[in-house]
C-alpha positions as CSV (number, residue, x, y, z in Angstrom):
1,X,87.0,21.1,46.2
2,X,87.9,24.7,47.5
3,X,91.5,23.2,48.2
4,X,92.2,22.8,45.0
5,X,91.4,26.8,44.1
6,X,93.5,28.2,47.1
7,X,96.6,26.1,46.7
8,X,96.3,26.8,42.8
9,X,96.2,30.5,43.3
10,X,99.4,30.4,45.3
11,X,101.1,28.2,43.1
12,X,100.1,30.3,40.0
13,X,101.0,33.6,42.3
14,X,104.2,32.1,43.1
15,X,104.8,31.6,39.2
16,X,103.9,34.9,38.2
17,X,106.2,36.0,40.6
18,X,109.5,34.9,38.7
19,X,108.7,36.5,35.4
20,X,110.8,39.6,36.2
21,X,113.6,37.2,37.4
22,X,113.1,35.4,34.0
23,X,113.7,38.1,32.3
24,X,116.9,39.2,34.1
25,X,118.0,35.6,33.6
26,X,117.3,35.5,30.0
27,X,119.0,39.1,29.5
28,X,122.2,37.2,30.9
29,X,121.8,37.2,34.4
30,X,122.0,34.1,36.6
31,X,120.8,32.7,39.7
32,X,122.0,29.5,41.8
33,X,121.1,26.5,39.5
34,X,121.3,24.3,42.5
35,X,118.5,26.0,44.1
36,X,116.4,26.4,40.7
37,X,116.8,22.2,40.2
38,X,116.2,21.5,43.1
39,X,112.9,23.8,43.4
40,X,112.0,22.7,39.6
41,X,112.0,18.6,40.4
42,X,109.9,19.7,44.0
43,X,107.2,21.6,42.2
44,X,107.1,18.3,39.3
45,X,107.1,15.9,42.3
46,X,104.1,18.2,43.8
47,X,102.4,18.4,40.8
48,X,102.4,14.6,40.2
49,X,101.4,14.3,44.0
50,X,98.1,16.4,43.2
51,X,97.7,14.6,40.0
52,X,96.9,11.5,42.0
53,X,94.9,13.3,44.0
54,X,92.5,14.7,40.8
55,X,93.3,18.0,41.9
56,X,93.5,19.0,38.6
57,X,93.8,22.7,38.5
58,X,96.6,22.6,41.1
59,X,98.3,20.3,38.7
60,X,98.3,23.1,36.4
61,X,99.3,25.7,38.7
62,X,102.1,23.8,39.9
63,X,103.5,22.1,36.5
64,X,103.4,26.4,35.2
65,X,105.6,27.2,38.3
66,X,108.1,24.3,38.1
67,X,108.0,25.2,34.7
68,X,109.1,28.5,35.5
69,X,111.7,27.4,37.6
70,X,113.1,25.0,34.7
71,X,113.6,28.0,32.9
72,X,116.0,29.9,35.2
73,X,117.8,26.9,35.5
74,X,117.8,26.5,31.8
75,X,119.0,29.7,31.3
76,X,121.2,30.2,34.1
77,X,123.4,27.4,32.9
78,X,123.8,28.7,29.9
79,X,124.8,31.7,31.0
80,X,127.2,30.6,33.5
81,X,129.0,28.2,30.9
82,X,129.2,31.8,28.5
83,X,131.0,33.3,31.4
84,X,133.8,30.3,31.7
């Protein structure tokens, strides 16, 4: 289905996206980990959502970007808790 191609091209855009932000954030940067937790378990819960759906290359796409997003929370964490 040509849904599936479209929404995984945005989602794998959208990924692609936050790689220089994950690089600022593993260089010791941070950004608000409220905002990347929240966005990481909403891209999981979308992913799941598609997975039900058998739209299998979305499920990809999305479970890369929420994936992405785990990481600048991962790493923003850390770097706030070597700033206290």
């Amino acid at each position: 289905m040509w849904q599936d191609i479209v929404i995984a091209l945005v989602g794998l855009s959208f990924g692609l996206m936050l790689f220089p932000q994950l690089r600022d954030v593993i260089h010791g940067k941070s950004i608000n980990i409220y905002t990347a937790g929240f966005t990481t378990a909403g891209l999981y819960v979308l992913a799941l959502t598609f997975f039900t759906l058998e739209m299998w290359i979305t499920v990809i796409a999305e479970t890369f970007a929420g994936t992405v997003w785990f990481l600048l929370f991962f790493f923003s964490v850390i770097n706030k808790r070597k700033t206290k």
